[in-house]
C-alpha positions as CSV (number, residue, x, y, z in Angstrom):
1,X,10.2,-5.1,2.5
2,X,7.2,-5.3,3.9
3,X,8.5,-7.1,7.3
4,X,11.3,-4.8,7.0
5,X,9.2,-1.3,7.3
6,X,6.3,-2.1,9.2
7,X,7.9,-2.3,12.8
8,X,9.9,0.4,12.0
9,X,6.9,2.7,10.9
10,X,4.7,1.6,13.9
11,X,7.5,1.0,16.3
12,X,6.3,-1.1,19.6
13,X,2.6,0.8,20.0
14,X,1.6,-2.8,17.2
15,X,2.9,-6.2,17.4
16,X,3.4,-8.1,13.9
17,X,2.8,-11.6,12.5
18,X,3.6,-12.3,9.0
19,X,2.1,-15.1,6.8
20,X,3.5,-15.7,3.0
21,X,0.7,-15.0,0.6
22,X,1.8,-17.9,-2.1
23,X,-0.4,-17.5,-5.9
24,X,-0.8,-20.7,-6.9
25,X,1.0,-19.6,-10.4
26,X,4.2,-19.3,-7.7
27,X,5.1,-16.6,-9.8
28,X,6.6,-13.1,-8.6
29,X,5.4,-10.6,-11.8
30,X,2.7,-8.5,-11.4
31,X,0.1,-9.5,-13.5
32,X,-3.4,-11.0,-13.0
33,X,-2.3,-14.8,-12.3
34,X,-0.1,-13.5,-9.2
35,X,-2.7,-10.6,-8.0
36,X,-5.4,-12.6,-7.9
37,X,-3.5,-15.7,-7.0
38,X,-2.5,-13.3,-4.0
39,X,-6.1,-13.1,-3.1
40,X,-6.7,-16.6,-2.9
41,X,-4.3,-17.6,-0.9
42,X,-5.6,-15.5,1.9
43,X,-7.7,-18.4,3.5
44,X,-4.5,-20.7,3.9
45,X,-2.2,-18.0,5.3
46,X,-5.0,-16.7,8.2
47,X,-5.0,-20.8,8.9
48,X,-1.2,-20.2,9.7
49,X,-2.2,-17.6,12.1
50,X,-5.5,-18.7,13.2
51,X,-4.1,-19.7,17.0
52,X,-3.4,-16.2,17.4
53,X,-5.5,-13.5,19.0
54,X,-5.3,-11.1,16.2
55,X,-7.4,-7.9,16.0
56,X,-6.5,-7.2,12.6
57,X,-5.5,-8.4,9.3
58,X,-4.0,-6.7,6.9
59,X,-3.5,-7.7,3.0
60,X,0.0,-6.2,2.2
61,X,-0.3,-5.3,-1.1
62,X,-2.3,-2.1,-2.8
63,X,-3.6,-3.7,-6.1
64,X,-4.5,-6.6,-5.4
65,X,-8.1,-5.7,-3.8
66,X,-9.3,-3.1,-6.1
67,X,-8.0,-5.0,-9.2
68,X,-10.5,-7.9,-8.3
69,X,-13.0,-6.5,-5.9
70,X,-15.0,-9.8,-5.8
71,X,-12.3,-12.0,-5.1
72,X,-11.0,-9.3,-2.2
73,X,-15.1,-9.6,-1.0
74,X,-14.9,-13.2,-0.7
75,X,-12.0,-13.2,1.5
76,X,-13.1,-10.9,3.5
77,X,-16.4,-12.8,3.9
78,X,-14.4,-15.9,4.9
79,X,-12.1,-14.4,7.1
80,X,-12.8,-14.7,10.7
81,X,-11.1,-10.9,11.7
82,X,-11.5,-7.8,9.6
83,X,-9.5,-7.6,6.5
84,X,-8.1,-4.6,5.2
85,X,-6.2,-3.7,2.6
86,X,-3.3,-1.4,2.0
87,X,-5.3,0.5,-0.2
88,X,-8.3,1.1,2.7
89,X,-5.4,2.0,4.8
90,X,-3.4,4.9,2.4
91,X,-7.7,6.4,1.6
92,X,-8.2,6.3,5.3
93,X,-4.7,7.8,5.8
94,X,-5.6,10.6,3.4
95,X,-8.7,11.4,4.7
96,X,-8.1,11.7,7.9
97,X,-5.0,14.2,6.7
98,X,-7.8,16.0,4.9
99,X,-5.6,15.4,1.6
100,X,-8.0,15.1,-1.1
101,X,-5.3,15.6,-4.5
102,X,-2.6,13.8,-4.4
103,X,0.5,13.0,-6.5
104,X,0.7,9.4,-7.2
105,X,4.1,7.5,-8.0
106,X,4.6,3.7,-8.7
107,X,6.5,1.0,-9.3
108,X,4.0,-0.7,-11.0
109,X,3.3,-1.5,-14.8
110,X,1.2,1.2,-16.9
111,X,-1.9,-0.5,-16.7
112,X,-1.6,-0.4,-13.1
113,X,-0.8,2.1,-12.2
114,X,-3.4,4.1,-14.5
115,X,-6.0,1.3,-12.7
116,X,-4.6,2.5,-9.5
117,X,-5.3,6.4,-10.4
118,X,-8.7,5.8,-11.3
119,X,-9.4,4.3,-8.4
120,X,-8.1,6.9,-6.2
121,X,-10.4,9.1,-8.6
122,X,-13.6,6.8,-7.8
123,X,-12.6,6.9,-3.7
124,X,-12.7,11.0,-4.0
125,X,-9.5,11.4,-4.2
126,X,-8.0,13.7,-7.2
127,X,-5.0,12.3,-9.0
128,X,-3.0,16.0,-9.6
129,X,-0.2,14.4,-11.6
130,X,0.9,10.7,-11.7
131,X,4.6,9.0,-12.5
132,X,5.6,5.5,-12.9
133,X,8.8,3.1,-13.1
134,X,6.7,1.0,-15.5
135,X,8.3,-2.4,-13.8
136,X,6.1,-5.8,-13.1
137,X,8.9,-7.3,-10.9
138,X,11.9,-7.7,-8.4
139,X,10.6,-3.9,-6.5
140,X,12.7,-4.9,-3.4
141,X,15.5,-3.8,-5.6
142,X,14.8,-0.8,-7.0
143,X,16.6,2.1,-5.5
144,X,16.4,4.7,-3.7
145,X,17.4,7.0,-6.7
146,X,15.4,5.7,-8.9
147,X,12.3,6.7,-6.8
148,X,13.6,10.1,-6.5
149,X,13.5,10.6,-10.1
150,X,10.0,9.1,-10.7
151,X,9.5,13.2,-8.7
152,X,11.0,15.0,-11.6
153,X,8.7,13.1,-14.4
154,X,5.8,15.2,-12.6
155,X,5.1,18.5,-13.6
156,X,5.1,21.9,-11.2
157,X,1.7,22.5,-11.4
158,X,0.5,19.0,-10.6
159,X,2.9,19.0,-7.1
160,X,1.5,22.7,-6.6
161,X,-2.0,21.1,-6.6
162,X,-1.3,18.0,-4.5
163,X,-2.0,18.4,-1.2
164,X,0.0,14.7,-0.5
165,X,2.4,12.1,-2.2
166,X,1.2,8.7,-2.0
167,X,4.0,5.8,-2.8
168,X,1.7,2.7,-4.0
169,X,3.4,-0.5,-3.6
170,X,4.4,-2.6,-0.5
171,X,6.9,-4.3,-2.0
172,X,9.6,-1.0,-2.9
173,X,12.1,0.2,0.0
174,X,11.0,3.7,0.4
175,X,10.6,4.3,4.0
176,X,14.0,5.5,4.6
177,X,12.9,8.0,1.9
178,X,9.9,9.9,3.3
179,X,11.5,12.2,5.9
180,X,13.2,13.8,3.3
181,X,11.1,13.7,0.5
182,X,8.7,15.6,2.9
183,X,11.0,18.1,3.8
184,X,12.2,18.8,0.3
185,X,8.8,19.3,-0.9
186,X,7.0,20.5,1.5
187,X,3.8,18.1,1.6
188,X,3.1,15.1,3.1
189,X,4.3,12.0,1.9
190,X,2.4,8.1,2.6
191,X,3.7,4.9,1.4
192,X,1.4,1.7,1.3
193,X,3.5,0.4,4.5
194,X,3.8,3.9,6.6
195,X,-0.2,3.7,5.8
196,X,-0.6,0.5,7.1
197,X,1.0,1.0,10.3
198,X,-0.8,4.1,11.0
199,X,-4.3,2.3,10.7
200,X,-2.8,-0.2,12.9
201,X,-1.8,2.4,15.1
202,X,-5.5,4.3,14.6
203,X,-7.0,1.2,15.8
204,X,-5.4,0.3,18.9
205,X,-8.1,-0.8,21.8
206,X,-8.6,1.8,24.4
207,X,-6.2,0.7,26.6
208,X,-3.4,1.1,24.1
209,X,-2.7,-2.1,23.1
């Protein structure tokens, strides 16, 4: 997914190089052994792209970083180009939006996504109202419905209050989504991946490249 939406959200302004993040559980679910797994296989996948001139890294996935701060600080230590993560991207995204409540929708597992919440809450940025598939796997799948519904599970009030929808998760197809969902209600709407590529985008050299 990630591939999929990134050139699409930043068009040519940003050019792309993927490496596989592997956990060494080589398991898929969302739980600690793959996030943090995730986080430790940073070093060997900026070896795969080490003979490139990158400007930028960024760690495609939102939970991962916040979830285990200490194991996110060490690979950024070790890195030899600025990590950032998808979540620094959606906060930076948001602030420079001046959107500081937010509804929050996810993919992810309770736990996360209540971890995720609170740390929107601890970056200064209100959770309004907050809905969740409750699923630790397979979010290339899900589809494009069932996103749409996680928007009726929050109440009136909350998406009165929201001054943004934020879709957390990298790995769930929603960009085809957001021209509509921002139409329909009215507010703007940032996916991990749309987020990504417009901090990519925001920190293009001078000369545009």
């Amino acid at each position: 997914v990630v591939e999929a939406e990134l050139h699409r959200a930043a068009g040519h302004s940003v050019i792309w190089h993927y490496a596989r993040l592997v956990p060494a559980s080589r398991t898929t679910g969302l739980d600690a052994r793959f996030l943090e797994g995730l986080l430790e296989a940073v070093p060997a996948a900026l070896d795969q792209l080490a003979s490139l001139r990158l400007e930028y890294v960024y760690l495609a996935c939102t939970s991962a970083a916040f979830m285990y701060p200490e194991t996110m600080g060490q690979a950024r230590r070790d890195a030899s180009v600025t990590l950032v993560s998808a979540f620094d991207a959606i906060t930076t995204v948001l602030l420079e939006r001046a959107a500081s409540r937010i509804i929050l929708l996810t993919p992810y597992p309770s736990g996360i996504a209540d971890a995720v919440a609170q740390m929107f809450q601890r970056s200064g940025v209100a959770v309004t109202g907050c809905a969740s598939l409750g699923i630790d796997d397979g979010y290339d799948t899900i589809a494009e419905d069932q996103v749409m519904e996680l928007i009726q599970k929050v109440s009136r009030a909350a998406m009165d209050e929201a001054e943004a929808i934020v879709l957390s998760c990298t790995g769930w197809p929603t960009f085809a989504l957001i021209p509509g969902m921002r139409q329909s209600l009215g507010k703007p709407v940032i996916s991990s991946n749309l987020a990504i590529a417009l901090d990519a985008q925001r920190r293009r050299r001078p000369d545009g490249t």
